[in-house]
PDB file of N, H, CA, C and O in Angstrom:
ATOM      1  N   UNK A   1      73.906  75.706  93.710  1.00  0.00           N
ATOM      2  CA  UNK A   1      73.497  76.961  93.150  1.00  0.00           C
ATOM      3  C   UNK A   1      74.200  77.138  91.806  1.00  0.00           C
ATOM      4  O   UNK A   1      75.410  76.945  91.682  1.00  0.00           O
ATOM      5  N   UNK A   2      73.216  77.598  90.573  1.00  0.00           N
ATOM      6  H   UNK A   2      72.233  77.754  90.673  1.00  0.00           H
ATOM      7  CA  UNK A   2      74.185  77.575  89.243  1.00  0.00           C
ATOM      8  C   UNK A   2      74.735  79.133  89.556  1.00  0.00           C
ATOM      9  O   UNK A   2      74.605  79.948  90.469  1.00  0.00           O
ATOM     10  N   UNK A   3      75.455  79.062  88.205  1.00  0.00           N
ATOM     11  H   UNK A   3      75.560  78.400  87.463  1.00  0.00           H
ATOM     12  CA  UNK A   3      76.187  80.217  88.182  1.00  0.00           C
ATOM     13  C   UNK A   3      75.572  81.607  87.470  1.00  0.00           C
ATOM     14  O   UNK A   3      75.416  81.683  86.251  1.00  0.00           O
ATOM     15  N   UNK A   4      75.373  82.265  88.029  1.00  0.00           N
ATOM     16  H   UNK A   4      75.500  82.204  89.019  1.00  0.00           H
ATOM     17  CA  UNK A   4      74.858  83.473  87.328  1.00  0.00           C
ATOM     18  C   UNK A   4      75.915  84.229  86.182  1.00  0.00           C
ATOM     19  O   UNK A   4      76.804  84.899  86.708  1.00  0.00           O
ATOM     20  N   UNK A   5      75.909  84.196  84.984  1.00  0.00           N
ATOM     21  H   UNK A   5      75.187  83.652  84.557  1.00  0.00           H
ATOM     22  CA  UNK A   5      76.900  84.483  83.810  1.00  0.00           C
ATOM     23  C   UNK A   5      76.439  85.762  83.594  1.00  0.00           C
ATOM     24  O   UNK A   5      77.082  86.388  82.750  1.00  0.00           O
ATOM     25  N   UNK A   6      75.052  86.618  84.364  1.00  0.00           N
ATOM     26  H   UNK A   6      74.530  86.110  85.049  1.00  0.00           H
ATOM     27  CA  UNK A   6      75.251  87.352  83.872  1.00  0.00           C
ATOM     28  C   UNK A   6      76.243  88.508  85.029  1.00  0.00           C
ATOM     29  O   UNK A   6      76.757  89.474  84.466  1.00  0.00           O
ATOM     30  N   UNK A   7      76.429  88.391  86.300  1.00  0.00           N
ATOM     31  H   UNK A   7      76.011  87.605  86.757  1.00  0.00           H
ATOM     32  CA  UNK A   7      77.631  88.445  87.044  1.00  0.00           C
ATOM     33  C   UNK A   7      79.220  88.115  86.974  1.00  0.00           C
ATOM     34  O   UNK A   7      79.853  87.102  87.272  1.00  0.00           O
ATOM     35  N   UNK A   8      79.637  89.470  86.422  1.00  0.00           N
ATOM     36  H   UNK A   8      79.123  90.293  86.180  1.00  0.00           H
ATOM     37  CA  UNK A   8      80.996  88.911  85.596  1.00  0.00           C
ATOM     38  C   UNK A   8      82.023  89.329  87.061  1.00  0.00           C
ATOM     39  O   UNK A   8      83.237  89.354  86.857  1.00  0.00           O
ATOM     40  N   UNK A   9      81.555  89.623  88.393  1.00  0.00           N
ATOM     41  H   UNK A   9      80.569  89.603  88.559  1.00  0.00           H
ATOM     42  CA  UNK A   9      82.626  89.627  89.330  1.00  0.00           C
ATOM     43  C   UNK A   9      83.425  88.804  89.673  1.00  0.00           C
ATOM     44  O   UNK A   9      83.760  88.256  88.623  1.00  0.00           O
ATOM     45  N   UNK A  10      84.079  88.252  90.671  1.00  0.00           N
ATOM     46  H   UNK A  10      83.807  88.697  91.524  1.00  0.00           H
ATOM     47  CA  UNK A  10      84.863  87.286  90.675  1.00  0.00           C
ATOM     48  C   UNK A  10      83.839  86.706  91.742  1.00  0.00           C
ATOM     49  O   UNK A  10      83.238  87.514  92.451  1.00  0.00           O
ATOM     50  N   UNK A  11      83.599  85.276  91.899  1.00  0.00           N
ATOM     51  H   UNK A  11      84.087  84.620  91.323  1.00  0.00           H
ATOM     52  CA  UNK A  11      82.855  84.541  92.861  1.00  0.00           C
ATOM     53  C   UNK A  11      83.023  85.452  94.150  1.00  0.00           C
ATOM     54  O   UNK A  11      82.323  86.360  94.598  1.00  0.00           O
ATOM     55  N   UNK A  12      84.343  84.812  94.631  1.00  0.00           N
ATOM     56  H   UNK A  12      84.912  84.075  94.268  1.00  0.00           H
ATOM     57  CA  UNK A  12      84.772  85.186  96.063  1.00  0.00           C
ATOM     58  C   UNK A  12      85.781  86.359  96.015  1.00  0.00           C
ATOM     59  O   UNK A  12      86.756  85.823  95.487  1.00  0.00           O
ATOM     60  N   UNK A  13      86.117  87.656  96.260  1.00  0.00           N
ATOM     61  H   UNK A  13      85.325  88.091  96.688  1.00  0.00           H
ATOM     62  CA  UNK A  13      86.607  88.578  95.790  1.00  0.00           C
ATOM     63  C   UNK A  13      87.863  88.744  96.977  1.00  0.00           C
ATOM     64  O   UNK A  13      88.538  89.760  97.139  1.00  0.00           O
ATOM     65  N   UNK A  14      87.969  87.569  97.688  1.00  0.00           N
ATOM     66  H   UNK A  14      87.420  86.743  97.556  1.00  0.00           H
ATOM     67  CA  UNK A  14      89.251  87.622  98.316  1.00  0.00           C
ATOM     68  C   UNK A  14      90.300  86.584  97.919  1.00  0.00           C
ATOM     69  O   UNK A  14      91.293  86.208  98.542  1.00  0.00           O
ATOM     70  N   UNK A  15      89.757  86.162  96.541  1.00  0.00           N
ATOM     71  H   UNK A  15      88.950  86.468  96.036  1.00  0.00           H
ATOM     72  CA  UNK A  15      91.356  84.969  95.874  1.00  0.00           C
ATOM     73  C   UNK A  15      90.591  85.443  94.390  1.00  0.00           C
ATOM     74  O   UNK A  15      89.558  85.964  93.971  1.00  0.00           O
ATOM     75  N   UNK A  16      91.900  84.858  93.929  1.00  0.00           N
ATOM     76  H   UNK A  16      92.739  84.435  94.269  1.00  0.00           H
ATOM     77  CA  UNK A  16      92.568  85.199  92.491  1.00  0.00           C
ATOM     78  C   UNK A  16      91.975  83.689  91.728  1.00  0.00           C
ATOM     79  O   UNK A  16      92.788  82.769  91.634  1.00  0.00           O
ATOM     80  N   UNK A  17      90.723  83.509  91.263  1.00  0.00           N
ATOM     81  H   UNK A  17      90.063  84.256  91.340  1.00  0.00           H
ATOM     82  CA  UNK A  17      90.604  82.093  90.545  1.00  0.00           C
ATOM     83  C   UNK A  17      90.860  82.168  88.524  1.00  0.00           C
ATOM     84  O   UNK A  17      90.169  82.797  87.723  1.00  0.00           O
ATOM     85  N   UNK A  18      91.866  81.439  88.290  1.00  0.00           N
ATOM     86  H   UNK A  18      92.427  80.929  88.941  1.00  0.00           H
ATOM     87  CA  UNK A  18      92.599  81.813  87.093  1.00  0.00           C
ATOM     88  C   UNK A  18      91.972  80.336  86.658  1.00  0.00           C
ATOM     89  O   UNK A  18      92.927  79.669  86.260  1.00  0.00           O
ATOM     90  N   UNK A  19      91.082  79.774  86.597  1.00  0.00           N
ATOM     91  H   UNK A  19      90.306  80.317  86.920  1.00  0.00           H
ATOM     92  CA  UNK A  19      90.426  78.504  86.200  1.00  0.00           C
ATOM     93  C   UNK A  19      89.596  78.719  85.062  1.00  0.00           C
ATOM     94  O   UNK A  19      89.510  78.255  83.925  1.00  0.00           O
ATOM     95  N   UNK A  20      88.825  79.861  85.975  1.00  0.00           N
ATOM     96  H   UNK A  20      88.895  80.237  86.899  1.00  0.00           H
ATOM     97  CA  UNK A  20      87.343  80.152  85.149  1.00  0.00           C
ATOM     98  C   UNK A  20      88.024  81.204  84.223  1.00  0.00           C
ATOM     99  O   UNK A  20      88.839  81.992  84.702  1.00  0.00           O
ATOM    100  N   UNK A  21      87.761  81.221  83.155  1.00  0.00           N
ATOM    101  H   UNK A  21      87.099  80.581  82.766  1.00  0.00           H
ATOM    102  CA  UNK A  21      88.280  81.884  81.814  1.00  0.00           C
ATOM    103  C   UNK A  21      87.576  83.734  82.293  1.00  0.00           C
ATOM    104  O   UNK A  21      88.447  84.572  82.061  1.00  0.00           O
ATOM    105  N   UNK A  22      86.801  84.105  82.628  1.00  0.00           N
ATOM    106  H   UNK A  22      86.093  83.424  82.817  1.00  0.00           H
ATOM    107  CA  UNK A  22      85.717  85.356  82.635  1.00  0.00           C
ATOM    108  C   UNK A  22      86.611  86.183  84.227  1.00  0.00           C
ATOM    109  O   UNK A  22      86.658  87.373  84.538  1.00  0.00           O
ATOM    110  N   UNK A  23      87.182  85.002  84.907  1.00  0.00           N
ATOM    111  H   UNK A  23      87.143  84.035  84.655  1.00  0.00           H
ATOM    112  CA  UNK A  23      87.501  85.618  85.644  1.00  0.00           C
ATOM    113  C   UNK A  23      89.263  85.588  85.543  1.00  0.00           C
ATOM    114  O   UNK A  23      90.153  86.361  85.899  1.00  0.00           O
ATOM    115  N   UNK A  24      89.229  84.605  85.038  1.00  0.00           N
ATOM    116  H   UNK A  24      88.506  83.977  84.749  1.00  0.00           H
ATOM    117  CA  UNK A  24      90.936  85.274  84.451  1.00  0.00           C
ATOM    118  C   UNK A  24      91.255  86.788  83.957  1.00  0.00           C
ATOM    119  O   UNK A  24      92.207  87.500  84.274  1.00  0.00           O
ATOM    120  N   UNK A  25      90.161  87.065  83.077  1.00  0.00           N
ATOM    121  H   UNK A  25      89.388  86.486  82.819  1.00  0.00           H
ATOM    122  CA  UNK A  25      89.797  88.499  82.550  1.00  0.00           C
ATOM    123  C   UNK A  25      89.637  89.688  83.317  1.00  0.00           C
ATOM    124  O   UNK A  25      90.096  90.810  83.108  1.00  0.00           O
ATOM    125  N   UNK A  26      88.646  89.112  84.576  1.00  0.00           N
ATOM    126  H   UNK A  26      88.273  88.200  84.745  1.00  0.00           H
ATOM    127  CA  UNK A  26      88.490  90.145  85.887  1.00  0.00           C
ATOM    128  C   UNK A  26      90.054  90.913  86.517  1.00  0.00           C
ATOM    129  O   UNK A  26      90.601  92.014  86.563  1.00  0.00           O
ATOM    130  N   UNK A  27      90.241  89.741  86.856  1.00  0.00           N
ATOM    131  H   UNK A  27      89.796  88.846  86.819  1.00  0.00           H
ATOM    132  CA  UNK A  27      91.923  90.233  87.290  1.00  0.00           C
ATOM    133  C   UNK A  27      92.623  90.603  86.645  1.00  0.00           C
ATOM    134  O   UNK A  27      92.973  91.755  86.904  1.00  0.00           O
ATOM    135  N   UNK A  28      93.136  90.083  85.698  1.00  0.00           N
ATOM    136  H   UNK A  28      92.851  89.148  85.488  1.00  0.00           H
ATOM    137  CA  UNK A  28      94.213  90.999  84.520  1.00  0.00           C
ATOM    138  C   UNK A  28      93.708  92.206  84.649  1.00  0.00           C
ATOM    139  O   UNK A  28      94.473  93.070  85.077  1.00  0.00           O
ATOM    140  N   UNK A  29      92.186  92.621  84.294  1.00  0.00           N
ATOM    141  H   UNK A  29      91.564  91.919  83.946  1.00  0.00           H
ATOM    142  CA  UNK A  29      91.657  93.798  83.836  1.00  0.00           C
ATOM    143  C   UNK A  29      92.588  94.354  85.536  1.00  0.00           C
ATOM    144  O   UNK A  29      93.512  95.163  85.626  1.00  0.00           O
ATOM    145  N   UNK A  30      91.940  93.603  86.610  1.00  0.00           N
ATOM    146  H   UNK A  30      91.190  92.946  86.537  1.00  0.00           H
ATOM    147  CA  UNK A  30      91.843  95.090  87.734  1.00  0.00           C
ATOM    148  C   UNK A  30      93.156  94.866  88.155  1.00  0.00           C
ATOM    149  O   UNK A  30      93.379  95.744  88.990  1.00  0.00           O
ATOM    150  N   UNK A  31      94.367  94.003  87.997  1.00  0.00           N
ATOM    151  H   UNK A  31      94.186  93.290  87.319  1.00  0.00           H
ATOM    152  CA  UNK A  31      95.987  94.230  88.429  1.00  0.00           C
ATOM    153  C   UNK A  31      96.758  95.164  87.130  1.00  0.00           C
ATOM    154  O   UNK A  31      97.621  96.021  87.321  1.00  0.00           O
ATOM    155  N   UNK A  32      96.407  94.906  86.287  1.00  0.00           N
ATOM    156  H   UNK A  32      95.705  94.210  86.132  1.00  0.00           H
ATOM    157  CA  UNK A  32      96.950  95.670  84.581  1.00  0.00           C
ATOM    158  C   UNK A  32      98.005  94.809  84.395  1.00  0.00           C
ATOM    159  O   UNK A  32      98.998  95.463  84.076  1.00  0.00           O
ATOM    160  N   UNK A  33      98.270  93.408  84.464  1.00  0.00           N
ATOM    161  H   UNK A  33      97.463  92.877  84.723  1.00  0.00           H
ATOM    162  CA  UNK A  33      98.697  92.315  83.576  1.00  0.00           C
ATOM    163  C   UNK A  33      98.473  91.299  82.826  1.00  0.00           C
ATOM    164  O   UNK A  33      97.314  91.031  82.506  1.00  0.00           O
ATOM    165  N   UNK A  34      99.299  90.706  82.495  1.00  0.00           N
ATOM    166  H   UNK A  34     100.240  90.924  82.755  1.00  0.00           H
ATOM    167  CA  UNK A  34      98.655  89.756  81.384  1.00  0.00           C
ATOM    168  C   UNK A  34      98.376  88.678  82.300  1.00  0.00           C
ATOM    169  O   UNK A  34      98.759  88.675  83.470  1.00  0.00           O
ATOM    170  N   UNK A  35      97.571  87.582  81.644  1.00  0.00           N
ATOM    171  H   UNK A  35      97.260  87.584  80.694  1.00  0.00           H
ATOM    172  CA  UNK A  35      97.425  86.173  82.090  1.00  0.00           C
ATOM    173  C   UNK A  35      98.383  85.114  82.462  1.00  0.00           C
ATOM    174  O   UNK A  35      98.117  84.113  83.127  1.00  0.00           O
ATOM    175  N   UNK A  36      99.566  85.451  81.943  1.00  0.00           N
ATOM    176  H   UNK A  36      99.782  86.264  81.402  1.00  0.00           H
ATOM    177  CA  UNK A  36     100.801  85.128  82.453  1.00  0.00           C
ATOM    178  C   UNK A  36     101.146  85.255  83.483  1.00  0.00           C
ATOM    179  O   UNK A  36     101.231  84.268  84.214  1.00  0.00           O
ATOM    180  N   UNK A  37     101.463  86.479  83.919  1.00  0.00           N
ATOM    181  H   UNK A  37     101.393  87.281  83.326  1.00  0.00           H
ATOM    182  CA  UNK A  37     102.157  87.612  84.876  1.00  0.00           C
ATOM    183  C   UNK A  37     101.246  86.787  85.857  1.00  0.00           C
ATOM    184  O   UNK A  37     101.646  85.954  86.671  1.00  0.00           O
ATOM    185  N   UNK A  38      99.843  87.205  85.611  1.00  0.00           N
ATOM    186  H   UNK A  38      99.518  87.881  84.950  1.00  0.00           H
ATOM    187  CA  UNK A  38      98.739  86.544  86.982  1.00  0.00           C
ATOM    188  C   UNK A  38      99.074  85.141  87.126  1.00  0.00           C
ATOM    189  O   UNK A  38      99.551  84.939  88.242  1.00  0.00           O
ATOM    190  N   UNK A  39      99.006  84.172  86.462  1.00  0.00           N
ATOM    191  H   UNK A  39      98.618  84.337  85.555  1.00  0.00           H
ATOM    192  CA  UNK A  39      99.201  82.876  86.997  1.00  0.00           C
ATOM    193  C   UNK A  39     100.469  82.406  87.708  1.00  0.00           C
ATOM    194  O   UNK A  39     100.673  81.517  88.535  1.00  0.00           O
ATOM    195  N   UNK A  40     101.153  83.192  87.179  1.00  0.00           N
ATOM    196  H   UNK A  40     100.987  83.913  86.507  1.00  0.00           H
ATOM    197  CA  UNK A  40     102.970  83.051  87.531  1.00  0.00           C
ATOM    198  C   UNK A  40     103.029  83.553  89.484  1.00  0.00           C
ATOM    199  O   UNK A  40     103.645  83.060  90.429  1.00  0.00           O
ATOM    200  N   UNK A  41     102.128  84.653  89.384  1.00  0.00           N
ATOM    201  H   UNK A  41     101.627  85.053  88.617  1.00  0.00           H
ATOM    202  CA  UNK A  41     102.008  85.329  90.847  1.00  0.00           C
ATOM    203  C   UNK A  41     101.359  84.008  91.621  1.00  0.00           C
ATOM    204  O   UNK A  41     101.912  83.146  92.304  1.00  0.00           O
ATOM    205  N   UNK A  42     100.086  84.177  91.278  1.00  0.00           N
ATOM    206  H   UNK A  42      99.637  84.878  90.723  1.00  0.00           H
ATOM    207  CA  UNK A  42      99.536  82.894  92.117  1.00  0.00           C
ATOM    208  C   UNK A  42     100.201  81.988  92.211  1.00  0.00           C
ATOM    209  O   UNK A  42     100.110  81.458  93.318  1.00  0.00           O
ATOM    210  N   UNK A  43     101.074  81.382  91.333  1.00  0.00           N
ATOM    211  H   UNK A  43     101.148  81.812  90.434  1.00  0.00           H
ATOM    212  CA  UNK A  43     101.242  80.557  91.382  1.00  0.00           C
ATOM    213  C   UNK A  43     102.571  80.213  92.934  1.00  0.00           C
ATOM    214  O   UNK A  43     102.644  79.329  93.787  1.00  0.00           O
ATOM    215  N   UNK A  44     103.237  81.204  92.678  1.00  0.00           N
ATOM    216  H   UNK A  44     103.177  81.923  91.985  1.00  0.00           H
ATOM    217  CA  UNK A  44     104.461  81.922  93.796  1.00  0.00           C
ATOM    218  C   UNK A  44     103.744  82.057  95.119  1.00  0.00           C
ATOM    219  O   UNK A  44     104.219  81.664  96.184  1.00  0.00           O
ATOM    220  N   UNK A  45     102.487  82.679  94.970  1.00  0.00           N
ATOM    221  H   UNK A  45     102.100  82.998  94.105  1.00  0.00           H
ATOM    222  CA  UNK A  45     102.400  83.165  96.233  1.00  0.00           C
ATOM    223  C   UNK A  45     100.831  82.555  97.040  1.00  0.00           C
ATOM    224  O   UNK A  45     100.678  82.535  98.261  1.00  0.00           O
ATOM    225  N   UNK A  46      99.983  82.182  96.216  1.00  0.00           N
ATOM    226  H   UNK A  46     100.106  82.198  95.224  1.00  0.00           H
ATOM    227  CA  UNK A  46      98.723  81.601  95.966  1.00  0.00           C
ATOM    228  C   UNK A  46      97.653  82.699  96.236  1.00  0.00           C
ATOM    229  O   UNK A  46      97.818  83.881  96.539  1.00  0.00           O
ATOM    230  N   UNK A  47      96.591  82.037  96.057  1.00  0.00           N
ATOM    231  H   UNK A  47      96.457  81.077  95.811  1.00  0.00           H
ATOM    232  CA  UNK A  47      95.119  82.979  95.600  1.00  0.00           C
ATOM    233  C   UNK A  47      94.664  84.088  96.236  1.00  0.00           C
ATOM    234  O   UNK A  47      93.598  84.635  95.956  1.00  0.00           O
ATOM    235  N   UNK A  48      95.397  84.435  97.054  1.00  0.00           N
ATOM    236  H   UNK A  48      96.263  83.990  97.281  1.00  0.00           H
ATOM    237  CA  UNK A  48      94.690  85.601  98.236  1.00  0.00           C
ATOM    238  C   UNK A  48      94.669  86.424  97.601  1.00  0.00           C
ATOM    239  O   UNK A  48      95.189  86.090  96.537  1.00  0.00           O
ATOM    240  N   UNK A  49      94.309  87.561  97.580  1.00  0.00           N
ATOM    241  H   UNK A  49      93.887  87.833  98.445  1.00  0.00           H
ATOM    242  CA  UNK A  49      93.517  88.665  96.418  1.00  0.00           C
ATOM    243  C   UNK A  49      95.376  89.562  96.888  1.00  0.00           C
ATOM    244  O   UNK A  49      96.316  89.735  96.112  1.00  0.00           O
ATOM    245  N   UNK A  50      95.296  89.927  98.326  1.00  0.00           N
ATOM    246  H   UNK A  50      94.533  89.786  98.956  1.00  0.00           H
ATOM    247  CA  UNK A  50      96.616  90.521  98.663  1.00  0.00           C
ATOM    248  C   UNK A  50      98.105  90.158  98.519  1.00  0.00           C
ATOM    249  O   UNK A  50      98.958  90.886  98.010  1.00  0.00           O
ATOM    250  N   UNK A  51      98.267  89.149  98.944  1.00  0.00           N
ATOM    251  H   UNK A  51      97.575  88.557  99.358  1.00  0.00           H
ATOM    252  CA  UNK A  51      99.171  88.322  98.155  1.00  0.00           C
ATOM    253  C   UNK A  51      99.777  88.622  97.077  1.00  0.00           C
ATOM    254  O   UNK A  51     100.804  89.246  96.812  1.00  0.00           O
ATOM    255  N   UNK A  52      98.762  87.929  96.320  1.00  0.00           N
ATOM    256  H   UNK A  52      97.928  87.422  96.536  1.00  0.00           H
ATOM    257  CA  UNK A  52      98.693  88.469  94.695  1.00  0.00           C
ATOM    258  C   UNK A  52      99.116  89.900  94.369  1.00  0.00           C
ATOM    259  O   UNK A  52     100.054  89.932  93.572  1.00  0.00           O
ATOM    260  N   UNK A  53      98.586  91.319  94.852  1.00  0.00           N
ATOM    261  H   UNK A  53      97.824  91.292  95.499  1.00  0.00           H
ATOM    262  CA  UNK A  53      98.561  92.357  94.702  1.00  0.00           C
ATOM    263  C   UNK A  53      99.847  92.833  95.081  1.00  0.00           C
ATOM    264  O   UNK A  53     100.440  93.574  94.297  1.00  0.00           O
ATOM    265  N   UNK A  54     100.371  92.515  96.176  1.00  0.00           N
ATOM    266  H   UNK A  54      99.889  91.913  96.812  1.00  0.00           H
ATOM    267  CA  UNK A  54     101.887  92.602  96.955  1.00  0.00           C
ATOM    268  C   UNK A  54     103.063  92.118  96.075  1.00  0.00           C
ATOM    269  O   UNK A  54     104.128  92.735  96.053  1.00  0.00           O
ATOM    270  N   UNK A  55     102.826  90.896  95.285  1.00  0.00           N
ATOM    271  H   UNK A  55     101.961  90.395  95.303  1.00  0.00           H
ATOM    272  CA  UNK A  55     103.694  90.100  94.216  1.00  0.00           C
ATOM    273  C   UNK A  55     103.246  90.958  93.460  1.00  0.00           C
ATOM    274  O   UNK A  55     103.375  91.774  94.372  1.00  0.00           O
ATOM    275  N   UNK A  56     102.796  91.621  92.568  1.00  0.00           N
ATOM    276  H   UNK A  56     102.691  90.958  91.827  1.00  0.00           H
ATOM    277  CA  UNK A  56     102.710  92.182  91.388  1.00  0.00           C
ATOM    278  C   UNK A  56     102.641  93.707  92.074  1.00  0.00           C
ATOM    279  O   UNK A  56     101.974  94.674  91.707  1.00  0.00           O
ATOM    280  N   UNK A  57     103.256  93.624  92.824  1.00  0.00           N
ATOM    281  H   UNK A  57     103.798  92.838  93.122  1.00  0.00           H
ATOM    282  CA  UNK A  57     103.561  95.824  93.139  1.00  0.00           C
ATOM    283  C   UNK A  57     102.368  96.433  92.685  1.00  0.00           C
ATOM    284  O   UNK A  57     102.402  97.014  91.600  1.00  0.00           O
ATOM    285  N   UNK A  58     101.280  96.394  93.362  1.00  0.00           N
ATOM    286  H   UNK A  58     101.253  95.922  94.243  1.00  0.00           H
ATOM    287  CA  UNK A  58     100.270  96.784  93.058  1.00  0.00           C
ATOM    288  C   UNK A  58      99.208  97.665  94.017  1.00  0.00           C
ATOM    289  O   UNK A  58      98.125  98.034  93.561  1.00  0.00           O
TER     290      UNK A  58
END
């Protein structure tokens, strides 16, 4: 299945995918950090949307 670009959500809205550039954007936008901050989390804690949210006091 291609990708619909004009769907800027995140694929799967229960992990954090910091790959795809559009959705790097998604998250920063909805945690209020930078692209840093987000990869640094995932990276600590990995992709689970909660996870993520719990590491960044959110």
């Amino acid at each position: 299945m291609a990708d619909d670009l004009q769907n800027r959500g995140p694929q799967d809205r229960n992990r954090v995918n910091t790959s795809e550039e559009w959705e790097l954007k998604y998250w920063t936008k909805e945690f209020g950090v930078t692209a840093d901050q987000l990869k640094a989390a995932v990276k600590a804690v990995g992709p689970m949307v909660a996870d993520v949210r719990k590491k960044l006091g959110k």
